[in-house]
MOPAC internal coordinates of N, CA, C and O (Angstrom, degrees):
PM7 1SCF
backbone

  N    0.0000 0     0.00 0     0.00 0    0    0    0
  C    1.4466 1     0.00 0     0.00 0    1    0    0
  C    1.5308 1   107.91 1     0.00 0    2    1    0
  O    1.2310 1   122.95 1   -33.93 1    3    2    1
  N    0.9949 1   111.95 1   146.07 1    3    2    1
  C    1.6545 1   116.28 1  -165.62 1    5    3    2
  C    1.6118 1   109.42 1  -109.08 1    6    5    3
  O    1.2310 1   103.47 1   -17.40 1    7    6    5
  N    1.5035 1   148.00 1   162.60 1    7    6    5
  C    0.9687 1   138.48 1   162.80 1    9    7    6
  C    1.3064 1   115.46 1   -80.28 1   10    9    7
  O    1.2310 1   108.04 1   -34.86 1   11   10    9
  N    1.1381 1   139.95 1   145.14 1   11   10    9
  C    1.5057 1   159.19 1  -173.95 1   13   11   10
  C    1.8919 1   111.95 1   -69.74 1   14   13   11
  O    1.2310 1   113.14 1   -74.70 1   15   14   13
  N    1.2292 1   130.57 1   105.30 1   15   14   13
  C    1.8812 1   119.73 1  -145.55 1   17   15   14
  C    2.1339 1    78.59 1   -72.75 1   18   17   15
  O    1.2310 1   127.67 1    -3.68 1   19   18   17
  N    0.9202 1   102.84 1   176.32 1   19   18   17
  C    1.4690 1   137.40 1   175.92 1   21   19   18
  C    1.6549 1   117.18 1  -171.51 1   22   21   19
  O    1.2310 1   134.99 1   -16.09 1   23   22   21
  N    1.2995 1    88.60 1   163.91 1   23   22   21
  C    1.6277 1   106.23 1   174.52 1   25   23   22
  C    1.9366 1   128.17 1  -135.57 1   26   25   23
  O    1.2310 1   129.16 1   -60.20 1   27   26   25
  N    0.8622 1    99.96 1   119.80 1   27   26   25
  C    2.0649 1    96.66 1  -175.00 1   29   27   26
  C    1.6257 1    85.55 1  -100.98 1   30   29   27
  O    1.2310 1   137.52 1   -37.54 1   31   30   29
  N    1.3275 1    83.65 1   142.46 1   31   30   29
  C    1.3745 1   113.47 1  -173.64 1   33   31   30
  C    1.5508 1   103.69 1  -108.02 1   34   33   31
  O    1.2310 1   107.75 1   -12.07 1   35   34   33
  N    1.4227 1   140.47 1   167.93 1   35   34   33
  C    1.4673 1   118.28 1   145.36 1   37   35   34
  C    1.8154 1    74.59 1  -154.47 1   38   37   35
  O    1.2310 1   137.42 1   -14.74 1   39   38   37
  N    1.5736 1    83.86 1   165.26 1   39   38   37
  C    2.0293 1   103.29 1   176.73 1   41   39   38
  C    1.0816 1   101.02 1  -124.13 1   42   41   39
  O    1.2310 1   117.63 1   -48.56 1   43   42   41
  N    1.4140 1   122.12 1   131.44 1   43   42   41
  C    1.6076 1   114.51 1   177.76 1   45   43   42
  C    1.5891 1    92.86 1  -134.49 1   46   45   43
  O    1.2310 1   119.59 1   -45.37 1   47   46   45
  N    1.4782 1   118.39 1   134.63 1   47   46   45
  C    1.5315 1   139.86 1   147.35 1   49   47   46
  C    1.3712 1   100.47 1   -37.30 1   50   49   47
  O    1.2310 1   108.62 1   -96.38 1   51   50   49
  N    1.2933 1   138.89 1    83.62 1   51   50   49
  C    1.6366 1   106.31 1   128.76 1   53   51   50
  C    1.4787 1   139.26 1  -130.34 1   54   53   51
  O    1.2310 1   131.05 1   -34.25 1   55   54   53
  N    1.7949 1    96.29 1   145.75 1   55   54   53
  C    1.7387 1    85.09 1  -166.20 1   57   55   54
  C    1.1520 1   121.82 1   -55.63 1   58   57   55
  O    1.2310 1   118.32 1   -14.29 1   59   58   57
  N    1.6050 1   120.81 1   165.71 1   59   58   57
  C    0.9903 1   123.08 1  -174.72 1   61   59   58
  C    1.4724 1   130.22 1   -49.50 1   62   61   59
  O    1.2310 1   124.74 1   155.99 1   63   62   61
  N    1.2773 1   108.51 1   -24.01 1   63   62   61
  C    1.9543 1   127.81 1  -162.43 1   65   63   62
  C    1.1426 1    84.68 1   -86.48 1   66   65   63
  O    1.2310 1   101.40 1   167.98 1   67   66   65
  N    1.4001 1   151.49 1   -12.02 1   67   66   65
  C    1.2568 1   149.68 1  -163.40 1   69   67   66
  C    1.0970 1   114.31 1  -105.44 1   70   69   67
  O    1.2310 1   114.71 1   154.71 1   71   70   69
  N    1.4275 1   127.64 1   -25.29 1   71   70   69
  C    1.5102 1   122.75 1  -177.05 1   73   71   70
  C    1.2061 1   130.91 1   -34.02 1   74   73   71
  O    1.2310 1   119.41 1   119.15 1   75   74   73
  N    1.6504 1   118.74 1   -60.85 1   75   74   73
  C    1.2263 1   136.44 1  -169.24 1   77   75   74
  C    1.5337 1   104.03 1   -85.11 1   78   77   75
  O    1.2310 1   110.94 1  -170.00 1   79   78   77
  N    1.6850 1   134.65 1    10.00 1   79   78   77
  C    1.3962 1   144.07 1   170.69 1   81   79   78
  C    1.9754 1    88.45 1   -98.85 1   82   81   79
  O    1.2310 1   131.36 1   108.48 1   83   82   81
  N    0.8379 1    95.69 1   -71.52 1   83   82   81
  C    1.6084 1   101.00 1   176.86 1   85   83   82
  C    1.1072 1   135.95 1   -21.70 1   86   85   83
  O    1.2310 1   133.15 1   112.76 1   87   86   85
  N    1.7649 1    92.20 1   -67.24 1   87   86   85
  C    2.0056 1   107.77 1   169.75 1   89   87   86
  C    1.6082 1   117.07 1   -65.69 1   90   89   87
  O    1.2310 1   114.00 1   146.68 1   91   90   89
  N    1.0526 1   128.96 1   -33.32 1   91   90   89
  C    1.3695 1   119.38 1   148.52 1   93   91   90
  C    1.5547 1   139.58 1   -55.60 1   94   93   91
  O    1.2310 1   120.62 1   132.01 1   95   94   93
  N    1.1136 1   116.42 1   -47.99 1   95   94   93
  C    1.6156 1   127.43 1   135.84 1   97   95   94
  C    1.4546 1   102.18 1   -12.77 1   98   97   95
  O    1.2310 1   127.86 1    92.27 1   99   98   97
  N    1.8445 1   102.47 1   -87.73 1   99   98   97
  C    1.7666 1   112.13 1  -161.50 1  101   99   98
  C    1.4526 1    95.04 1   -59.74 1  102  101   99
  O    1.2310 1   108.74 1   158.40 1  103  102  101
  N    1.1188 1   138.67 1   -21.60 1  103  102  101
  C    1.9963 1   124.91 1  -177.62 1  105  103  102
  C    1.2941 1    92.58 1   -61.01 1  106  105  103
  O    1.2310 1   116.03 1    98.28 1  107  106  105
  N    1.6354 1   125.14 1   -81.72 1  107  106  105
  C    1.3581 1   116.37 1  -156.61 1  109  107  106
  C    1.4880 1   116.89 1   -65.84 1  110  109  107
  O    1.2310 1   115.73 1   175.48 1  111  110  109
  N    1.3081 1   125.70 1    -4.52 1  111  110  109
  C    1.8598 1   135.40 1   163.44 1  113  111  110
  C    1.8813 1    93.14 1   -68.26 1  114  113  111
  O    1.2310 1   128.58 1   131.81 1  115  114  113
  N    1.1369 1   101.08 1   -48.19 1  115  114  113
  C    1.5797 1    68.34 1  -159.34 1  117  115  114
  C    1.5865 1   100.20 1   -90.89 1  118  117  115
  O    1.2310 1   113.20 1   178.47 1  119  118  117
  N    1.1281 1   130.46 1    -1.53 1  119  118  117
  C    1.6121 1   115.41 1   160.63 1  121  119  118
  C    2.1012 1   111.67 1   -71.38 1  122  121  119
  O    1.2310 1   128.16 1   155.84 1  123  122  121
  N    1.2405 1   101.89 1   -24.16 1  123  122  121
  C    1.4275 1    86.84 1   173.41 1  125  123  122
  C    1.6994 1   120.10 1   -91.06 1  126  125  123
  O    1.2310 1   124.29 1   165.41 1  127  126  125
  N    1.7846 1   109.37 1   -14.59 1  127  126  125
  C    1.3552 1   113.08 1   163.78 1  129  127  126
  C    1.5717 1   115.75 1   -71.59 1  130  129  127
  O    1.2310 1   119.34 1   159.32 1  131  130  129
  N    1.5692 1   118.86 1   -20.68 1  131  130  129
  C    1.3400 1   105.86 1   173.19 1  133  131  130
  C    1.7411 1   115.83 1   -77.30 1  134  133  131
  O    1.2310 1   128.89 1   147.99 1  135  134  133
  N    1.1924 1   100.48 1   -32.01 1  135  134  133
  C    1.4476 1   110.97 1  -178.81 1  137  135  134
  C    1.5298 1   107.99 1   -54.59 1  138  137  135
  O    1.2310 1   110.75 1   165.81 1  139  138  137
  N    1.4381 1   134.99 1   -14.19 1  139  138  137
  C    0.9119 1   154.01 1   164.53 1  141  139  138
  C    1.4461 1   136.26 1   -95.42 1  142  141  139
  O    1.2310 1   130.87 1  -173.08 1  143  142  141
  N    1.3492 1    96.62 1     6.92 1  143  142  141
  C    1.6687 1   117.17 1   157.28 1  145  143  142
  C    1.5594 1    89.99 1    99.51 1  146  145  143
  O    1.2310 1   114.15 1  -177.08 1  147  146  145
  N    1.3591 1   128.68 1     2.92 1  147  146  145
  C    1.5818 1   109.37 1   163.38 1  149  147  146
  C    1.8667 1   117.99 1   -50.18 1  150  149  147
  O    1.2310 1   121.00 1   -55.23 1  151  150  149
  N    1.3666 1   115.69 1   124.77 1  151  150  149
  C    1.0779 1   114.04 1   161.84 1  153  151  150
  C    1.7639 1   139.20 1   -32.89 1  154  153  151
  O    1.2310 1   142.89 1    99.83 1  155  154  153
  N    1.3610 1    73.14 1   -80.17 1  155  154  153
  C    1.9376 1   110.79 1   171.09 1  157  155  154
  C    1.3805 1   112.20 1  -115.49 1  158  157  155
  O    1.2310 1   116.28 1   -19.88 1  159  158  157
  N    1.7692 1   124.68 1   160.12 1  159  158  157
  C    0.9057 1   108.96 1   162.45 1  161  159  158
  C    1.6084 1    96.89 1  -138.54 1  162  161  159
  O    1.2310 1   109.70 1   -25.15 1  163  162  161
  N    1.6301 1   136.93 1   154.85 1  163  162  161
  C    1.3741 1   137.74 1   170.68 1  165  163  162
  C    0.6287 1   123.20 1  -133.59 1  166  165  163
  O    1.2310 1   111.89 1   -35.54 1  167  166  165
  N    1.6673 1   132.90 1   144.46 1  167  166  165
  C    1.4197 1   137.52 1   168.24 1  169  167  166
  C    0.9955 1   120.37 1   -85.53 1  170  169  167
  O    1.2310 1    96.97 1   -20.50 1  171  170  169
  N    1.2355 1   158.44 1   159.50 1  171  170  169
  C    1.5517 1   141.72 1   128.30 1  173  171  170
  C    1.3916 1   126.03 1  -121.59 1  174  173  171
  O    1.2310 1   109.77 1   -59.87 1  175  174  173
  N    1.4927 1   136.80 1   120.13 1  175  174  173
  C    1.4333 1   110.36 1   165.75 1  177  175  174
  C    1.4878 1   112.69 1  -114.74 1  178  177  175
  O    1.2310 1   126.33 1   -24.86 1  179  178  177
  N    1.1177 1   105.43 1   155.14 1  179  178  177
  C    1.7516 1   142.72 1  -165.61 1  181  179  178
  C    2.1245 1    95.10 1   -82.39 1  182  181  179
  O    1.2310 1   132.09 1   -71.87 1  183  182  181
  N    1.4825 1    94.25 1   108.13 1  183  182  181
  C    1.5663 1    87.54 1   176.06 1  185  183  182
  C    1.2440 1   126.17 1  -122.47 1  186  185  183
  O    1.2310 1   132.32 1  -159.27 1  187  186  185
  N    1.6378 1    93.81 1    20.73 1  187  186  185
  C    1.8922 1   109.37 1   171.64 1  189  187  186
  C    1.3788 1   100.38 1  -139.89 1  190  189  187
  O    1.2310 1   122.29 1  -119.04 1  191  190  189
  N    1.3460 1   113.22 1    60.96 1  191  190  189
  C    1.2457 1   128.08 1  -164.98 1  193  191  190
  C    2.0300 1   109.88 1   -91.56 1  194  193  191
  O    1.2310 1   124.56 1  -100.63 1  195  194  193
  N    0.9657 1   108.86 1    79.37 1  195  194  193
  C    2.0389 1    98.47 1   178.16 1  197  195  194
  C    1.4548 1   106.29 1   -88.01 1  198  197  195
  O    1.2310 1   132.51 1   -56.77 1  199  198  197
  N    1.2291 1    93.43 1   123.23 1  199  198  197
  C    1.6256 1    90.78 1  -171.28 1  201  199  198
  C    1.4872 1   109.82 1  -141.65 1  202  201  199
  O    1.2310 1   120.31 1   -68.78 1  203  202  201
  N    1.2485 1   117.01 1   111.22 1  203  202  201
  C    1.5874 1   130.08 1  -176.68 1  205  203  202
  C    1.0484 1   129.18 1  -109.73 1  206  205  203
  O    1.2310 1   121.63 1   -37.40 1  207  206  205
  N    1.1669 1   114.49 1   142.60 1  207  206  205
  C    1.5759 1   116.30 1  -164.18 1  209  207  206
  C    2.1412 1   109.01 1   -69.39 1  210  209  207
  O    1.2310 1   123.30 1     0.69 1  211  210  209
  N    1.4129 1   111.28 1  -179.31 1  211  210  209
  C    1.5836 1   105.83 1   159.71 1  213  211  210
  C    1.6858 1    89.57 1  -174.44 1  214  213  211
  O    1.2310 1   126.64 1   -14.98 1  215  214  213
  N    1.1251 1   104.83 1   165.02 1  215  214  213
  C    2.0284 1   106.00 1   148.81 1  217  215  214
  C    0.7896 1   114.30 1  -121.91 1  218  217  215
  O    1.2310 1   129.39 1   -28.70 1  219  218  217
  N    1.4568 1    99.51 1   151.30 1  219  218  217
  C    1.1021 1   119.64 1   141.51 1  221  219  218
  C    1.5150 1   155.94 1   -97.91 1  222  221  219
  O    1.2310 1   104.73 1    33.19 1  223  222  221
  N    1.2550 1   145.83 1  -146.81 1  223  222  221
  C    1.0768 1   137.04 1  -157.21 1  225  223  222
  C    1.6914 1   108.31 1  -140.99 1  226  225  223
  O    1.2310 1   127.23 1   177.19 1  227  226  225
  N    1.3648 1   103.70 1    -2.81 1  227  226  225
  C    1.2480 1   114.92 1   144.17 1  229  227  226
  C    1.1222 1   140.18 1   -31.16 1  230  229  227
  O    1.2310 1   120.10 1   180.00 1  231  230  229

């Protein structure tokens, strides 16, 4: 019986001045998520990103 593929997603805020603090961060995360049977691992950032605040009622 085989396992069923999936994907976890996560979204993270970060400012821009942060990128290159970050992507080093996410390198050594995803060498210890593979070590843990992660397949693949990806980055992506968003560079037409408008993003506004609101509340809620949460």
């Amino acid at each position: 019986m085989s396992t069923p593929n999936y994907i976890d997603g996560f979204v993270f805020p970060i400012k821009e001045k942060y990128l290159k603090e970050y992507q080093k961060v996410a390198e050594q995360v995803a060498e210890i998520w593979k070590e843990y049977g992660a397949l693949a691992y990806f980055e992506f950032v968003g560079d037409d990103m408008h993003i506004s605040t609101r509340k809620t009622n949460d």
